[in-house]
Wavefront OBJ file of the C-alpha trace (Angstrom):
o trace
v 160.752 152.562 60.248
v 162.082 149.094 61.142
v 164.148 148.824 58.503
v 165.729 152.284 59.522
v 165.981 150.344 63.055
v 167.453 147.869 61.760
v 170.517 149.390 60.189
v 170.722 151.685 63.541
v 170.819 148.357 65.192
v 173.715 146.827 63.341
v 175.913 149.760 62.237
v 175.168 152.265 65.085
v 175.326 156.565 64.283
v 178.686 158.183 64.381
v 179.057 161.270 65.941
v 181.298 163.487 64.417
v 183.343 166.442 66.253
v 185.717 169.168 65.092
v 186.238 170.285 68.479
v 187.841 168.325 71.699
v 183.987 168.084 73.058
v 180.867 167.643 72.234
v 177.589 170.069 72.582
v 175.135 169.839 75.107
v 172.438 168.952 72.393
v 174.696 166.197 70.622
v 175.151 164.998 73.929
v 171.748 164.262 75.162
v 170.712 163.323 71.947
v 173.504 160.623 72.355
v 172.411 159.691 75.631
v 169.047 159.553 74.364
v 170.127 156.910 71.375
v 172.290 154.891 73.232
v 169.250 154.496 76.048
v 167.206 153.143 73.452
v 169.700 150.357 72.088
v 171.110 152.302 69.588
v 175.054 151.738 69.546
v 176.867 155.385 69.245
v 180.070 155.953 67.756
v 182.368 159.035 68.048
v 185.323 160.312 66.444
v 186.793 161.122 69.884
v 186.700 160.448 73.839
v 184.399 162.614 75.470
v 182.201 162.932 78.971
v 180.861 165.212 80.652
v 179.289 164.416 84.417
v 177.538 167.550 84.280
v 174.856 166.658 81.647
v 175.162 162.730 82.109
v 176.645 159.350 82.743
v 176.955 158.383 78.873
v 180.149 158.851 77.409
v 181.371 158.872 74.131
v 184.353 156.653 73.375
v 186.280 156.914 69.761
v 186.334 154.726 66.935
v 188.536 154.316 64.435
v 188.056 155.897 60.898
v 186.396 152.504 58.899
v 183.979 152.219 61.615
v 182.798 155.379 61.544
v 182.527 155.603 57.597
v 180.572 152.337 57.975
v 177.985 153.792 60.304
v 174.732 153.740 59.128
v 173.992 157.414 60.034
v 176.893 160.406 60.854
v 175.788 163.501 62.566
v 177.932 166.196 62.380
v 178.679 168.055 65.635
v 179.158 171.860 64.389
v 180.292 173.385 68.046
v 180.684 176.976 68.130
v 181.714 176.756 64.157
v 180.526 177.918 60.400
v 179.936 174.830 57.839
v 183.596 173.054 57.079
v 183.536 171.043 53.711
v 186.716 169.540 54.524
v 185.899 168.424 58.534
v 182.194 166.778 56.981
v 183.747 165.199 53.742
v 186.625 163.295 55.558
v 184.125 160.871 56.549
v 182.338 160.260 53.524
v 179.604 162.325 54.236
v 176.573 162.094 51.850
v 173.095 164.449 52.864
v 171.476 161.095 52.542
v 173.652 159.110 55.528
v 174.701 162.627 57.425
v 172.996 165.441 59.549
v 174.502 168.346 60.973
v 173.838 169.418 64.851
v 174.014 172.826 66.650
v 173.127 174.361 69.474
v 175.645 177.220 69.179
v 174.976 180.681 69.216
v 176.332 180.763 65.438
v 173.467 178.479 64.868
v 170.989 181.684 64.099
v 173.668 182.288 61.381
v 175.480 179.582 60.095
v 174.220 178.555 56.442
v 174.193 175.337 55.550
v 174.410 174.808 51.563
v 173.329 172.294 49.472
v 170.821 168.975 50.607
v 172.401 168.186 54.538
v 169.533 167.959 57.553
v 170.531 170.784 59.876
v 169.315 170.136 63.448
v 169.603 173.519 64.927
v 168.257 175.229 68.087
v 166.581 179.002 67.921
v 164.833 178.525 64.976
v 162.443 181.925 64.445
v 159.545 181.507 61.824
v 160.107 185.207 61.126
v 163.773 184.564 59.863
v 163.475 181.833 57.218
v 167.077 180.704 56.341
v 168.326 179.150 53.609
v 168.981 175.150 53.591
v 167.298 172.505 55.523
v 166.771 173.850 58.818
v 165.105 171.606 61.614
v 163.620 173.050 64.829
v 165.332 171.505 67.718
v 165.496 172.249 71.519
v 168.065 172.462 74.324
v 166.163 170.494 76.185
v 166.122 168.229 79.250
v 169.575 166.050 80.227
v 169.739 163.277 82.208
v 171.225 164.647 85.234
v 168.814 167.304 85.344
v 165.945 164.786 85.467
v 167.950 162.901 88.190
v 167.817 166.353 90.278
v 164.228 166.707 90.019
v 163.844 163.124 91.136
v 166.443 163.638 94.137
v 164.429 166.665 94.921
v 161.103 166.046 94.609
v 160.270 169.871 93.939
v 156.250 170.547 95.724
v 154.223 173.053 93.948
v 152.997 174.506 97.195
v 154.389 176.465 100.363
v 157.170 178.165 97.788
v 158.717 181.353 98.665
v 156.048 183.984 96.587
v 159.445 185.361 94.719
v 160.693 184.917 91.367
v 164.107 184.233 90.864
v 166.102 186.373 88.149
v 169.712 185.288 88.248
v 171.367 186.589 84.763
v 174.763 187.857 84.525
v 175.772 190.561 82.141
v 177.279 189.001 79.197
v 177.441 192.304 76.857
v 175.402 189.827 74.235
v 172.105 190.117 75.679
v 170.240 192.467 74.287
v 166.460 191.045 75.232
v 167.200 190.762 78.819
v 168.363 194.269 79.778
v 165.082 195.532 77.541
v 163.340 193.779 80.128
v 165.417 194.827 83.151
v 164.263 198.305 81.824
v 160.131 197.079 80.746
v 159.404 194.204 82.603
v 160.864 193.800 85.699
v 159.752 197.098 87.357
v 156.529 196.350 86.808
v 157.715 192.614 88.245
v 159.265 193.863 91.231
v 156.044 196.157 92.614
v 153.957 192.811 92.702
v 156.273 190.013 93.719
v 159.578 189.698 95.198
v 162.590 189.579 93.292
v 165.544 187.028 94.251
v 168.582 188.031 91.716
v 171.185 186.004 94.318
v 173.559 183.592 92.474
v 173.479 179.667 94.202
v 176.174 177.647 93.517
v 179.509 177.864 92.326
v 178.437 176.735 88.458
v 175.657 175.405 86.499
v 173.533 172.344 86.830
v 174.632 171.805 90.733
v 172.118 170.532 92.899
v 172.425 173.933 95.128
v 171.082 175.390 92.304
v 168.337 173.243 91.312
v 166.988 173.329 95.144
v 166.866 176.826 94.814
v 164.474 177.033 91.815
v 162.462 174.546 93.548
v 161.915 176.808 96.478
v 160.838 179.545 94.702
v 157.353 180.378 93.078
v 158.619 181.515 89.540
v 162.186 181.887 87.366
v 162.824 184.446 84.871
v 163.541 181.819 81.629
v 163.744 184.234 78.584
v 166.985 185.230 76.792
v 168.212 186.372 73.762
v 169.221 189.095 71.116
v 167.745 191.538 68.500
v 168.004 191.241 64.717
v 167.303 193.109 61.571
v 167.875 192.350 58.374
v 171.062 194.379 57.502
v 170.840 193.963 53.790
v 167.992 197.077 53.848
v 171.232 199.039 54.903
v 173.241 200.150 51.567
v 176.792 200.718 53.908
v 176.380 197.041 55.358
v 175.103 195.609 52.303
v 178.402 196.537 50.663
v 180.453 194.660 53.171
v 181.193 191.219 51.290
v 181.525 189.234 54.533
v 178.220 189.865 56.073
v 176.382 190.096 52.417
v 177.957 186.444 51.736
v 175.582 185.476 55.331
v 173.073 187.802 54.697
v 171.898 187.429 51.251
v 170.421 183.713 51.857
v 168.035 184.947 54.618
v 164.392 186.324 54.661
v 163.141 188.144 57.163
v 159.463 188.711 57.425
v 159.461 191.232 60.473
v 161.685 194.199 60.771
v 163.063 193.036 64.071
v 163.522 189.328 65.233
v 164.651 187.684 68.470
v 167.333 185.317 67.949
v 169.304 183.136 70.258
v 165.803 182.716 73.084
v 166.564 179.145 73.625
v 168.003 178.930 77.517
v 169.002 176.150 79.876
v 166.721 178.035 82.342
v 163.737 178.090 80.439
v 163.949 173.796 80.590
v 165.485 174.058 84.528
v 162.531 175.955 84.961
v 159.683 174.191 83.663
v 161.795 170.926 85.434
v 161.501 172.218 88.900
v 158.200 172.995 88.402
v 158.661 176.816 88.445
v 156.248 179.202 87.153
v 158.106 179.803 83.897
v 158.539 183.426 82.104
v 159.637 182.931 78.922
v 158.950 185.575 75.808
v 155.028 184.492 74.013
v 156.328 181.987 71.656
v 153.871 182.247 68.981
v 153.617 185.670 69.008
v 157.568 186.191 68.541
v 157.907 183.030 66.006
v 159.818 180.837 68.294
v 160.249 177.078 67.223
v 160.318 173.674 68.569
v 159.774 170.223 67.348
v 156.853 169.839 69.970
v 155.657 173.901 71.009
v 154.693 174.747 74.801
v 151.291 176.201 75.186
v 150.994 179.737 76.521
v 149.094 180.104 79.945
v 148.930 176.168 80.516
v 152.770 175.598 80.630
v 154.601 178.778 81.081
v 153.675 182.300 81.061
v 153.990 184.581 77.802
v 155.490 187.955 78.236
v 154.194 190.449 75.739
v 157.071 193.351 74.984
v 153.590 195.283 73.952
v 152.457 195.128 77.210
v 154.849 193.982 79.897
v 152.520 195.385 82.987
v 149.391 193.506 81.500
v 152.002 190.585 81.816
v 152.650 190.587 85.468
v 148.479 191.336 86.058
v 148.043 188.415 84.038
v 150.268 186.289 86.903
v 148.785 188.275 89.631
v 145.040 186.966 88.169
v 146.269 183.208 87.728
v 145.357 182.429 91.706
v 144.638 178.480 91.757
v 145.361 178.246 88.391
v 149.514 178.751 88.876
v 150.043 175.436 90.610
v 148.025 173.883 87.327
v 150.768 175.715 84.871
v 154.038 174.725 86.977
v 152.634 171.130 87.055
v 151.646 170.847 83.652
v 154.620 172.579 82.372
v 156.841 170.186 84.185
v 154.998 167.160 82.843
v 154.968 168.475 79.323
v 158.899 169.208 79.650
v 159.405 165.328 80.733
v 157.627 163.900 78.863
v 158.714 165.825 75.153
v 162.502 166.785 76.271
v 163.718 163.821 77.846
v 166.971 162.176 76.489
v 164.715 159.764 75.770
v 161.820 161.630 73.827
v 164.540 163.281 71.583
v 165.838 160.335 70.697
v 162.526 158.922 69.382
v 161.482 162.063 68.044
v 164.936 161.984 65.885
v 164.542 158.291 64.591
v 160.606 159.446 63.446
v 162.462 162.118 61.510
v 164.799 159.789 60.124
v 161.340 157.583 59.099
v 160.290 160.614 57.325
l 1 2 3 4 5 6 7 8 9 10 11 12 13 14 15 16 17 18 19 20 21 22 23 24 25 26 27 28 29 30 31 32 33 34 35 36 37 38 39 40 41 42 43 44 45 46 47 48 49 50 51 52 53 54 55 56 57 58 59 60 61 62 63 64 65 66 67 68 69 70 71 72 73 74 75 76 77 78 79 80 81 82 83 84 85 86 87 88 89 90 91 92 93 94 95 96 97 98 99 100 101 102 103 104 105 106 107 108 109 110 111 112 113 114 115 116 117 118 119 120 121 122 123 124 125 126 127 128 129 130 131 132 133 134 135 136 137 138 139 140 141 142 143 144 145 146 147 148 149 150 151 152 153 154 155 156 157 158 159 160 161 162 163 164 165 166 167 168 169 170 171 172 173 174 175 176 177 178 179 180 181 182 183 184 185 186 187 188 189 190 191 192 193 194 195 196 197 198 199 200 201 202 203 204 205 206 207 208 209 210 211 212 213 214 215 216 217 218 219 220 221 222 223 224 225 226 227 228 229 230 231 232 233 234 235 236 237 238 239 240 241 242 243 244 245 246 247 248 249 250 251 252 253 254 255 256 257 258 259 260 261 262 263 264 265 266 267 268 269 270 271 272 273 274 275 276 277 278 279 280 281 282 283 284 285 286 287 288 289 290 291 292 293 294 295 296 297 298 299 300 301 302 303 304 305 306 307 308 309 310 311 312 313 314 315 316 317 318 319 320 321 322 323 324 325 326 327 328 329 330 331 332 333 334 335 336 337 338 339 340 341 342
């Protein structure tokens, strides 16, 4: 480990983009590093006041290839030989980085490290696939400290404020099996605060209310077991180097409101994750930092909350501790460098 610390120290990790910008998971993971002493490179100027203070500032081409480490920033993109081998990339000195939605089907071929979010245990992919989380960013954590969200004297309501998106396909379920049975116990606040994401508005309004709806994603089957789509080269070229272990998956459930959620100390509703194989480096614990809906039994759900009495305050507390103190810029950061260890 201190050796690994030691070329970090002198050489720094580059941080490699295709795009004009960075993702929100390369990002705090940068901010994380570069809070820790580690110097960060970049391949271009980029900042974004939204998720933090850090900014990345570009270096030019030798400095990058002499980097001790180059993560590859694959925003909203498929695998490009070309982009990753401009820089001399070698699987031992380079990782790759996604937190797009193509991350539940972007293959990744030969021996890179693939840092991706929405990893599912029941849809094994080909490649080197590591668990990774949205997470927390530093401006988030500097709203919770300007806010100082109480667990007590919230509105009893839970706040539900999706839009459509037409991609979806777990959340209107729900609007059809879950929130009924939601709405005939607690109140139901689907207004939209603020005029975008991460504003303080926004954040103040979680923290005044008891819970936050925080699950979201899409369905999946494998379509190989279908003869007409198997016969379609472009999806059998994806297709063929995944293993699915349950006839229907849920891909794409990580969600910036599951972490605002557990942040501002919100009683957090979030699919079971063990149950429906959901991944992270470090995993939440069902009734002691968010509530587990079960699609088997979404009324039991809601009796479940109903039940918790004393014990709520315990799970929005504990859930916002264990968010801080795993998903910080900070905790990623160290959590990546034990990886690196490894």
């Amino acid at each position: 480990m201190s050796q690994i610390i030691e070329d970090l120290s002198r050489n720094g990790i580059a941080f490699i983009s295709g795009k004009d910008r960075y993702s929100y998971m390369a990002h705090c993971l940068a901010d994380g590093l570069s809070q820790i002493g580690v110097p960060v490179l970049a391949n271009r100027n980029f900042a974004d006041s939204k998720v933090c203070d850090f900014q990345f500032t570009a270096n030019e081409l030798p400095e990058l290839q002499r980097s001790a480490l180059k993560i590859v920033d694959l925003w909203g993109e498929h695998f490009n030989q070309q982009q990753i081998f401009r820089y001399d990339a070698d699987p031992k000195d380079t990782w790759l980085l996604s937190n797009a939605d193509e991350a539940t089907t972007q293959v990744i071929g030969g021996e890179f490290n693939f840092i991706c979010a929405h990893e599912n245990r029941f849809m094994q992919i080909e490649g080197n696939r590591i668990p990774w989380a949205f997470g927390l960013s530093s401006r988030m954590i500097e709203h919770v400290e300007t806010l100082n969200p109480q667990f007590e004297n919230r509105k009893q309501s839970f706040v539900c404020n999706f839009r459509p998106s037409l991609n979806q396909s777990l959340r209107e379920s729900l609007d059809l099996s879950f929130l009924p049975h939601l709405e005939k116990a607690y109140p139901v606040d689907r207004s939209i605060v603020g005029a975008s994401r991460w504003n303080l508005d926004y954040y103040r309004h979680l923290s005044e209310n008891l819970g936050c709806l925080a699950y979201g994603g899409v369905f999946m089957q494998d379509p190989m077991l279908n003869e007409h789509l198997r016969n379609i080269p472009e999806l059998n070229a994806v297709f063929s180097h995944f293993a699915f272990s349950r006839s229907t998956v849920v891909t794409r459930w990580d969600s910036w409101r599951f972490w605002e959620s557990l942040l501002m100390g919100c009683l957090t509703l979030q699919l079971n994750f063990e149950k429906y194989g959901f991944l992270l480096p470090e995993m939440p614990a069902e009734g002691e930092h968010y509530i587990g809906i079960d699609l088997e039994d979404t009324q039991g759900t809601v009796e479940r909350i109903q039940a918790l009495g004393d014990r709520c305050r315990d799970i929005m507390q504990t859930g916002q501790n264990w968010a801080l103190k795993n998903y910080s810029p900070r905790a990623t950061a160290q959590r990546f460098l034990r990886l690196l260890a490894q």
